[in-house]
C-alpha positions in Angstrom: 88.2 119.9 91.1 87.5 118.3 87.5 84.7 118.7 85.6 82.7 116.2 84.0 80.2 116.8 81.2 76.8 115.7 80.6 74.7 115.4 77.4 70.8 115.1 77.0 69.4 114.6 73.8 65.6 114.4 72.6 63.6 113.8 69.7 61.5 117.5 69.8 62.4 120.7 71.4 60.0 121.0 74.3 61.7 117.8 75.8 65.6 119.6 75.4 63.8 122.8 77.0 62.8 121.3 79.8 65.5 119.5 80.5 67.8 122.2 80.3 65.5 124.0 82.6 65.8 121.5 85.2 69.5 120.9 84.6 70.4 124.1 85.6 68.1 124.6 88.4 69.3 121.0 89.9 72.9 121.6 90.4 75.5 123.9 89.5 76.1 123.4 86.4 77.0 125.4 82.8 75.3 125.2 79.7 78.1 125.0 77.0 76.4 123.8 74.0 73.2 123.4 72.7 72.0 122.4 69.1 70.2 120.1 66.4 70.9 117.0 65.7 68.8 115.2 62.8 65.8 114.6 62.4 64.3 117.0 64.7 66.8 115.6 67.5 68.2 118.5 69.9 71.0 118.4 72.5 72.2 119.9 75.2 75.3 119.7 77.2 76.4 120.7 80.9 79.3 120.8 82.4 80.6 121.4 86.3 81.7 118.8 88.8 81.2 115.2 88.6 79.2 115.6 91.9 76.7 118.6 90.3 76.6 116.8 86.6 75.0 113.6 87.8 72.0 115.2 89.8 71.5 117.5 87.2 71.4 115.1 84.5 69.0 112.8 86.3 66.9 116.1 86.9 66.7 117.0 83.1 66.1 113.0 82.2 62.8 113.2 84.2 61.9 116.7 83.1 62.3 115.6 79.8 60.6 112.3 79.8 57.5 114.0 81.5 57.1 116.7 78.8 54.3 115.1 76.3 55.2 114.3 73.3 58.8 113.9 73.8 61.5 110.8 73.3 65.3 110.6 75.4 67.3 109.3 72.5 70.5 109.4 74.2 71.9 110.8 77.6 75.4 110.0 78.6 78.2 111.6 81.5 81.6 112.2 81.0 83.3 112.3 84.3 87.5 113.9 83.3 87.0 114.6 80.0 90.7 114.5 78.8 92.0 117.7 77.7 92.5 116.6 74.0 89.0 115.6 74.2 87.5 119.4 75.5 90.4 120.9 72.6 88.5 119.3 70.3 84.8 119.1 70.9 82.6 121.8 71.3 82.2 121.5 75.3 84.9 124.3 76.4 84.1 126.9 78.9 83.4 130.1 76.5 83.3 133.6 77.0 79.4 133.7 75.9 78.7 131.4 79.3 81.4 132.5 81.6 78.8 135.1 83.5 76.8 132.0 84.2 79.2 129.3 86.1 79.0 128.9 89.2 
């Protein structure tokens, strides 16, 4: 089945915590990458199937937008990435998060 990818990012790290928090309770998903942005803006992206990334996105857009304090800049899903497009950016399965798919 293919994967999609989904991306979260916040202005403030207790918003990106919680949303990864949910994300990962809400579906099955990964955790691939996670960093900083500018600004103070942090990121985080999932990955799994299409059917797991959506609920789980729409589970850490809530958890983040309840967490005081915090702004959703930007959230987007990837359903297929292309395989050029997983060579390239930083959203590949890795070693460091292979005990942790599902």
């Amino acid at each position: 089945m293919p994967d999609a990818v989904g991306v979260i990012e916040t202005l403030g790290f207790p918003g990106i915590l919680a949303a990864a928090d949910a994300m990962v309770k809400a579906a099955r998903v990964t955790i691939v990458y996670f960093d900083i942005a500018e600004k103070g803006n942090f990121y985080v992206v999932v990955r799994g199937p299409v059917s797991e990334v959506k609920p789980s996105v729409a589970a850490g857009l809530a958890a983040a937008m309840n967490t005081f304090g915090t702004e959703v800049i930007s959230h987007y899903i990837v359903p297929n990435p292309p395989e050029n497009v997983v060579a390239v950016l930083p959203i590949e399965y890795t070693e460091d998060v292979e005990e942790y798919r599902s």
